[in-house]
FIFITOR-225382 format. One record per residue (C-alpha): residue number from 0; residue in one letter; x, y, z. Coordinates in steps of 0.05 Angstrom, whole numbers, padded with zeros to 5 digits. Example, Ala and Ser with C-alpha at 12.3 -4.5 7.8 and 13.67 -1.06 7.14 Angstrom:
@pos = 0&code = A&xx = 00246&yy = -00090&zz = 00156
@pos = 1&code = S&xx = 00273&yy = -00021&zz = 00143
***
This chain:
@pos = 0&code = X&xx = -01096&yy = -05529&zz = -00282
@pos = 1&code = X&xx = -01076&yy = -05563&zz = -00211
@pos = 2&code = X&xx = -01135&yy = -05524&zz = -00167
@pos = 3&code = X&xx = -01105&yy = -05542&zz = -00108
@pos = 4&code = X&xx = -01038&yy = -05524&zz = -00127
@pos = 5&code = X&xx = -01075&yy = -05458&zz = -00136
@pos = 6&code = X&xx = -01089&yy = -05443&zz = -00072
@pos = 7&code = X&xx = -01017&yy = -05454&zz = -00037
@pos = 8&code = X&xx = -00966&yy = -05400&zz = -00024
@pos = 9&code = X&xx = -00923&yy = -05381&zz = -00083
@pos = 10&code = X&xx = -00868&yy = -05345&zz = -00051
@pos = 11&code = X&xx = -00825&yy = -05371&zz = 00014
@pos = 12&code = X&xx = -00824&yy = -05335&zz = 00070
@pos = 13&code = X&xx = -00748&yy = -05317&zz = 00066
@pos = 14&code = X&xx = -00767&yy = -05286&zz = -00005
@pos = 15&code = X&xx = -00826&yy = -05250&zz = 00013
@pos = 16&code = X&xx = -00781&yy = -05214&zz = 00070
@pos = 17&code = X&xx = -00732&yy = -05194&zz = 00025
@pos = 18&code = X&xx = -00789&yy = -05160&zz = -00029
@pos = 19&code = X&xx = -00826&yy = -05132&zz = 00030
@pos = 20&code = X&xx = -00787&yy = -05110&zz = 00082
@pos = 21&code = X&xx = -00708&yy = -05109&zz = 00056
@pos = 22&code = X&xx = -00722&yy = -05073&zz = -00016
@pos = 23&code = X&xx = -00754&yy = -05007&zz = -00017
@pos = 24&code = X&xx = -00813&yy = -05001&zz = -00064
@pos = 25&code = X&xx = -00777&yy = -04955&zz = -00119
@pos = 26&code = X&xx = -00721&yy = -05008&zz = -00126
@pos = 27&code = X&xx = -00766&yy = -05046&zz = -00165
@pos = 28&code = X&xx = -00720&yy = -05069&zz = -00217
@pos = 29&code = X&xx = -00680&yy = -05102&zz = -00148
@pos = 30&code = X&xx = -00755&yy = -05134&zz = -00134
@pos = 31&code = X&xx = -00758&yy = -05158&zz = -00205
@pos = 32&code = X&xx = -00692&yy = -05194&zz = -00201
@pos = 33&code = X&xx = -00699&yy = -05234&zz = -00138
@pos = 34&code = X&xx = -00767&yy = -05250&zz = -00160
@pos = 35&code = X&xx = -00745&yy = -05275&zz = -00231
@pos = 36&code = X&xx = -00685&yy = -05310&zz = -00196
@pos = 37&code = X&xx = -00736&yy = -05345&zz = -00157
@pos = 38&code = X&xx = -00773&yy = -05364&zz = -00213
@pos = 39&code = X&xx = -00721&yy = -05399&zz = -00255
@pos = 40&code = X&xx = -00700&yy = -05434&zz = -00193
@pos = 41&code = X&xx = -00775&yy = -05472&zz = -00180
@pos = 42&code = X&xx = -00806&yy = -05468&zz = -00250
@pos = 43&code = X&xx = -00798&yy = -05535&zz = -00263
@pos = 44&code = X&xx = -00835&yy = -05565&zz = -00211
@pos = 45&code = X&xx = -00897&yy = -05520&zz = -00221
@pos = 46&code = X&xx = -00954&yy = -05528&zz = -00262
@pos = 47&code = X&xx = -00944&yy = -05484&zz = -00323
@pos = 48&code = X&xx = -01011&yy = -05448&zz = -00319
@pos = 49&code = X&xx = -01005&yy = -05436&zz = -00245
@pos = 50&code = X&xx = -00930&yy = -05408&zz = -00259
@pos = 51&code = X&xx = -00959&yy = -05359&zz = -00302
@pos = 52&code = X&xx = -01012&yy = -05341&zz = -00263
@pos = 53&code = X&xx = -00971&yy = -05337&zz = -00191
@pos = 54&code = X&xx = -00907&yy = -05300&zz = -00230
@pos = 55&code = X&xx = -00956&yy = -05242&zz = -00259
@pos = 56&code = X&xx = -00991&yy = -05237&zz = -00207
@pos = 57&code = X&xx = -00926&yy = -05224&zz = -00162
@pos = 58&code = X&xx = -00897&yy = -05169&zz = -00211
@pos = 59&code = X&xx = -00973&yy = -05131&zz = -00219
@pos = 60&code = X&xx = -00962&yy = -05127&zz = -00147
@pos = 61&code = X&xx = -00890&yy = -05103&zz = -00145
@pos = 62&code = X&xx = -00898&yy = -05055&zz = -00202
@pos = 63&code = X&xx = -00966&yy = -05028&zz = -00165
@pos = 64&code = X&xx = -00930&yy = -05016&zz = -00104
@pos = 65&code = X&xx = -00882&yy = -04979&zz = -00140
@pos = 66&code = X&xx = -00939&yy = -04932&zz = -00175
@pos = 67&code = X&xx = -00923&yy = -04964&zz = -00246
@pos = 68&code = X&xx = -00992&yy = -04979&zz = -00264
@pos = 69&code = X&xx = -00997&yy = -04979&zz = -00342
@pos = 70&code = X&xx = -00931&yy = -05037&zz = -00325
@pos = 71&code = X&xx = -00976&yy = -05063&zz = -00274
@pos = 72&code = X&xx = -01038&yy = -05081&zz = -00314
@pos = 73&code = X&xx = -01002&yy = -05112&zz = -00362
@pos = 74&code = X&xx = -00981&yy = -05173&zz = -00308
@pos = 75&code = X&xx = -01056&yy = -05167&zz = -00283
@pos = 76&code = X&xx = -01091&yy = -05181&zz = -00350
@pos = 77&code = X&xx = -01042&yy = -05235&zz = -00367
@pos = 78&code = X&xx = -01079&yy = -05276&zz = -00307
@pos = 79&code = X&xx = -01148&yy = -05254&zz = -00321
@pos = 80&code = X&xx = -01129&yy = -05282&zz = -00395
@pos = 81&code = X&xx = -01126&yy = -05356&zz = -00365
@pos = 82&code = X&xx = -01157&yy = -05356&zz = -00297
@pos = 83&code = X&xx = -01242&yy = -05352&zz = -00291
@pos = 84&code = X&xx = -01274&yy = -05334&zz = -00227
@pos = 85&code = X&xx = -01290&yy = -05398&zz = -00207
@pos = 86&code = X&xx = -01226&yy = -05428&zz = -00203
@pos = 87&code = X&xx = -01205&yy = -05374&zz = -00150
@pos = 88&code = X&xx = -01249&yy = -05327&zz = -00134
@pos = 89&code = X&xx = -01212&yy = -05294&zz = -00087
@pos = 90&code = X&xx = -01148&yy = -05290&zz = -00134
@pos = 91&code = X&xx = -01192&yy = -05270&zz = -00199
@pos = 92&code = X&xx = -01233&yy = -05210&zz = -00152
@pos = 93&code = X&xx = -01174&yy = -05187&zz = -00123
@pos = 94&code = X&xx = -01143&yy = -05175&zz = -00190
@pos = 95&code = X&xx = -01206&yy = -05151&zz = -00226
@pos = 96&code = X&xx = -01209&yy = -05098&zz = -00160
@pos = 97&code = X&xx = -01135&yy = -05080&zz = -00173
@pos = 98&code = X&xx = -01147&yy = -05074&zz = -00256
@pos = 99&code = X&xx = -01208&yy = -05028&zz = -00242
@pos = 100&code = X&xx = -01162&yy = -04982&zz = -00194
@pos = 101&code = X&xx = -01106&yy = -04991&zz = -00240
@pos = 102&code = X&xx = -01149&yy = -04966&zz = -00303
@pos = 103&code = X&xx = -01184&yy = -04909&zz = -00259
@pos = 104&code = X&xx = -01111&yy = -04884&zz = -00235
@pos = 105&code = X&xx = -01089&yy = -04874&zz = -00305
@pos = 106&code = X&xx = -01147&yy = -04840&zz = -00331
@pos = 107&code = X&xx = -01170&yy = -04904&zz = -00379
@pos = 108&code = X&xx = -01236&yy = -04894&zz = -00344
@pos = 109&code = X&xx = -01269&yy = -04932&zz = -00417
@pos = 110&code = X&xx = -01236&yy = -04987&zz = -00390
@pos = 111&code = X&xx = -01237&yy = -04986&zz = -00313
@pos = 112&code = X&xx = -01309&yy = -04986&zz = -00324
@pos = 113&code = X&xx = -01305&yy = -05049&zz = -00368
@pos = 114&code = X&xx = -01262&yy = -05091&zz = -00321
@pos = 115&code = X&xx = -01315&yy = -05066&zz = -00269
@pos = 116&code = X&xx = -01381&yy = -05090&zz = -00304
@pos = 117&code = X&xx = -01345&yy = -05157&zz = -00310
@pos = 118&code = X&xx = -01330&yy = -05167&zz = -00245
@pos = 119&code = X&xx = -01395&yy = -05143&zz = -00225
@pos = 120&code = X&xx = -01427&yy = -05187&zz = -00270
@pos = 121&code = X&xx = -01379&yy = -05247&zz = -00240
@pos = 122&code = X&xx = -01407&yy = -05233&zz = -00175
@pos = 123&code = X&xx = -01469&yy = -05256&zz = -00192
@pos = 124&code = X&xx = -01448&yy = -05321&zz = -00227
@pos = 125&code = X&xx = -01395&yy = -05345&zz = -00177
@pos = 126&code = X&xx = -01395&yy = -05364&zz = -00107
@pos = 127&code = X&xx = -01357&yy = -05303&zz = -00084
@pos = 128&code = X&xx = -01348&yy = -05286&zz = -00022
@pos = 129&code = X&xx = -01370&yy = -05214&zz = 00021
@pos = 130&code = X&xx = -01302&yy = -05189&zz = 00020
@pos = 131&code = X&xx = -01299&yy = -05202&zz = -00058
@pos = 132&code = X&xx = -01362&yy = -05167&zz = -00067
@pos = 133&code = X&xx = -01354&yy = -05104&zz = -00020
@pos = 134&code = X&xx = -01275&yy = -05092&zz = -00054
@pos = 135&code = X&xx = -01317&yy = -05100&zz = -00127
@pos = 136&code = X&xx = -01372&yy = -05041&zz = -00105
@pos = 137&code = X&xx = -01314&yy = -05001&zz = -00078
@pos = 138&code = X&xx = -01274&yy = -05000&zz = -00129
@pos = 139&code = X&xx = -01330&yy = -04984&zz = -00170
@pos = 140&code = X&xx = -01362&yy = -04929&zz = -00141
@pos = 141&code = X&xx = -01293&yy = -04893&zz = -00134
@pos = 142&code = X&xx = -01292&yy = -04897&zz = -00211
@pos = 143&code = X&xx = -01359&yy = -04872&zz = -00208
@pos = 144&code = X&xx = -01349&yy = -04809&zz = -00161
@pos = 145&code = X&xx = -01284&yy = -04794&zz = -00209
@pos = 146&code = X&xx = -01322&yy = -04790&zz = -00278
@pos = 147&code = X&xx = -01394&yy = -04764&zz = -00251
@pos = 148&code = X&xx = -01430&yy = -04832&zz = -00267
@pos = 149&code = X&xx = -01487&yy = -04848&zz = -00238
@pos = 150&code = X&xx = -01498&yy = -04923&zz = -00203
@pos = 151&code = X&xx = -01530&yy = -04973&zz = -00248
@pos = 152&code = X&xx = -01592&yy = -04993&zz = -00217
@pos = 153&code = X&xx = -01577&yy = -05078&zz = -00235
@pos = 154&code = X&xx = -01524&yy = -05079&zz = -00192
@pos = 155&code = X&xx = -01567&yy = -05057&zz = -00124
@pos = 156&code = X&xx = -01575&yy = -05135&zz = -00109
@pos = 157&code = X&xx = -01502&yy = -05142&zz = -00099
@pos = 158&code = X&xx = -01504&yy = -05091&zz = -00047
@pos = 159&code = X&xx = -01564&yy = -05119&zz = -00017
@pos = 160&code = X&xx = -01530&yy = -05192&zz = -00015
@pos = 161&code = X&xx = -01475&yy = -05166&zz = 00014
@pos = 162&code = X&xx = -01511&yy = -05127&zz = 00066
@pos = 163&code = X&xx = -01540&yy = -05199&zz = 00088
@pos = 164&code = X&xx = -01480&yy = -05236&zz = 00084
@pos = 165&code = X&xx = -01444&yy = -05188&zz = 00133
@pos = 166&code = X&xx = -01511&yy = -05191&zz = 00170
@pos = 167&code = X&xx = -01496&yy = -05119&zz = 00176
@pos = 168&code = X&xx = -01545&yy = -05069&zz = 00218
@pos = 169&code = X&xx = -01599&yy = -05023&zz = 00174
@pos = 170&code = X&xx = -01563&yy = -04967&zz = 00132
@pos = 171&code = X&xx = -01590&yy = -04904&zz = 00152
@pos = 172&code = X&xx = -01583&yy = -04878&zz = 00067
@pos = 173&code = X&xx = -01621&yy = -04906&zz = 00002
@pos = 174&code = X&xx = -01571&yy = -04875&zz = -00051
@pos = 175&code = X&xx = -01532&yy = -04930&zz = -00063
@pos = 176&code = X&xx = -01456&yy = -04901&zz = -00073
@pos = 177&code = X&xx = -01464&yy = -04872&zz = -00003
@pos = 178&code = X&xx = -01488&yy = -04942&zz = 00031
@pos = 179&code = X&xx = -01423&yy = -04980&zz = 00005
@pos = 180&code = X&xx = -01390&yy = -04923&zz = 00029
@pos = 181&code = X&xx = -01419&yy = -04937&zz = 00101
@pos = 182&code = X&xx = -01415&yy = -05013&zz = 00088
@pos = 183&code = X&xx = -01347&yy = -05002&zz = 00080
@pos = 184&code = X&xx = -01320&yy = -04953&zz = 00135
@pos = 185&code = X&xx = -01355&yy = -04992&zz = 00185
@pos = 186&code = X&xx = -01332&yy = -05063&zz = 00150
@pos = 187&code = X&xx = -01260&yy = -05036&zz = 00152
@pos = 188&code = X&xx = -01270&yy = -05014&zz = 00230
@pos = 189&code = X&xx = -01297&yy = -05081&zz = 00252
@pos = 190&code = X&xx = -01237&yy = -05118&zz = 00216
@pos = 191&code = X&xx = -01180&yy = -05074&zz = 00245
@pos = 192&code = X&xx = -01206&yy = -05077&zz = 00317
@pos = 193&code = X&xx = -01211&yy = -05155&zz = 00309
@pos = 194&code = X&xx = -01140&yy = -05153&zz = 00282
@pos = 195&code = X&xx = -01114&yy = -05111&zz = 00339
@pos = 196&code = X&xx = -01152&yy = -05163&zz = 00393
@pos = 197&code = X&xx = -01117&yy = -05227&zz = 00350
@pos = 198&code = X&xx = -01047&yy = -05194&zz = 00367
@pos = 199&code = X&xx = -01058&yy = -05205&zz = 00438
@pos = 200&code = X&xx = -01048&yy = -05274&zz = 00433
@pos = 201&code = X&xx = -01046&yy = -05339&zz = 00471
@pos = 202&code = X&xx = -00994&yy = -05324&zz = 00509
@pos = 203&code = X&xx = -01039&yy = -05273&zz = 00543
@pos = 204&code = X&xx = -01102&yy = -05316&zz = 00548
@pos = 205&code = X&xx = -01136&yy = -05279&zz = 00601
@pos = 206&code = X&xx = -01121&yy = -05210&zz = 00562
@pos = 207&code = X&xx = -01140&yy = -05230&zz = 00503
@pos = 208&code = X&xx = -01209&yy = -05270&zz = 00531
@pos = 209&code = X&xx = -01228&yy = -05196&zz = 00561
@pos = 210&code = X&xx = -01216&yy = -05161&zz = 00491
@pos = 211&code = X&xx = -01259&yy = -05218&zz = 00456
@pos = 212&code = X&xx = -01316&yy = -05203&zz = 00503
@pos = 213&code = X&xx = -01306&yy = -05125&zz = 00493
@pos = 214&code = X&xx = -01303&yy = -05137&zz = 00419
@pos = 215&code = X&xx = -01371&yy = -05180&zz = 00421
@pos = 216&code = X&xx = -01412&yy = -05130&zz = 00466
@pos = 217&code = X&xx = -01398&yy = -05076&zz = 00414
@pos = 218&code = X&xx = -01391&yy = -05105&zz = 00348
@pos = 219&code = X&xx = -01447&yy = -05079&zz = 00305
@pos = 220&code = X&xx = -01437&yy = -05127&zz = 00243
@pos = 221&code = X&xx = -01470&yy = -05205&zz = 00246
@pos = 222&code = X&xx = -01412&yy = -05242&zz = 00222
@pos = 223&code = X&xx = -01358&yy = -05213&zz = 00257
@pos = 224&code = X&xx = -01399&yy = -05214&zz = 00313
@pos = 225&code = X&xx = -01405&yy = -05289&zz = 00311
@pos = 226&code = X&xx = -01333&yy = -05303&zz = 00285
@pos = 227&code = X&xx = -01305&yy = -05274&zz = 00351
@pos = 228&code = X&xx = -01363&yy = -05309&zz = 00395
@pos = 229&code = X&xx = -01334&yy = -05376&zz = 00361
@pos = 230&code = X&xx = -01268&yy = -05358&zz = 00372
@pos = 231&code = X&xx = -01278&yy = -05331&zz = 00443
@pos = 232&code = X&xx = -01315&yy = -05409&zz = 00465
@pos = 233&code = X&xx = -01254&yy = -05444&zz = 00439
@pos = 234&code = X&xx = -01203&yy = -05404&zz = 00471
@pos = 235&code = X&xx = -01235&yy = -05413&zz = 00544
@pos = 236&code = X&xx = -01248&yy = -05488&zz = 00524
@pos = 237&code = X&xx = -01173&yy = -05489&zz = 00503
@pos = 238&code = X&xx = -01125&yy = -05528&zz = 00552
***
């Protein structure tokens, strides 16, 4: 499997317009088509693994969208058959996440809750990132708030890692469903307010240099702290 091949965008930019924003979600059939179309046009000049893996991947998502889920997993699972955590971990996390919400959706909780200890176990074993490990716990404890299961006390060290990683303030709560619940409203906060500051834009350097400096007096979570203090010093050393 071409790694790097891996990593680049599957769809163009003309195509992903047309699945997003010019075919409603319930016409997925209409999604199907373009995106098969697609396919037999470029199939040739991809790597047959990555094919496989980019095409399923492509119709979990357009059958998700649509609220097909059994249809869904299906395209999920054929990834997860060929592609291990290490050779994308954001790719194999993200899917693992959506299988685990897929599963739980349907009321499979048996296996939700397996695609969930294996990612969780992953976790450990790859070099995964925060955001792979805070979607993992959160789609976990969800299933775990649905079926009345209690956390499982091996996987506190993930939580822990990921509270460091973040470098994220104290948690004022020990039980550990409603920290990740915390971790997450506040991780989710902190990423949409630096969103909203990055649509500024260049073109309004002195507006956007103010909202950088707003953004770093309040932030309350290390890394996004630091990622907007870097990005603020090469703005105002920008030409």
């Amino acid at each position: 499997m071409n790694l790097i091949e891996l990593q680049k965008d599957f769809l163009p930019k003309e195509i992903v317009l047309k699945l997003i924003r010019d075919v409603p979600k319930e016409n997925y059939s209409e999604k199907l088509e373009i995106l098969d179309n697609y396919i037999n046009q470029v199939k040739d000049s991809f790597d047959a693994d990555i094919l496989l893996i980019k095409s399923n991947q492509e119709k979990g998502f357009i059958y998700w969208d649509a609220g097909k889920f059994d249809l869904a997993i299906k395209h999920y699972e054929n990834v997860l058959e060929i592609l291990a955590p290490a050779d994308s971990p954001f790719i194999y996390f993200h899917i693992a996440c959506m299988l685990i919400t897929c599963y739980r959706l349907i009321e499979q909780f048996g296996s939700s809750m397996e695609w969930a200890e294996t990612a969780l176990g992953n976790l450990n074993s790859t070099d995964s990132s925060f955001y792979n490990k805070l979607s993992i716990l959160t789609a976990y404890t969800d299933l775990l708030n649905e079926t009345g299961t209690p956390f499982r006390e091996k996987y506190t060290a993930i939580i822990d890692d990921l509270v460091q990683e973040l470098e994220f303030p104290p948690v004022p709560v020990v039980e550990p469903i409603q920290k990740i619940k915390i971790i997450s409203q506040e991780h989710k906060k902190w990423n949409q307010q630096l969103m909203q500051v990055h649509l500024i834009g260049m073109e309004n350097k002195e507006k956007l240099i103010t909202a950088l400096k707003v953004y770093v007096a309040s932030c309350e979570i290390g890394w996004y702290k630091k990622y907007a203090e870097q990005t603020l010093i090469r703005i105002e050393n920008a030409c």
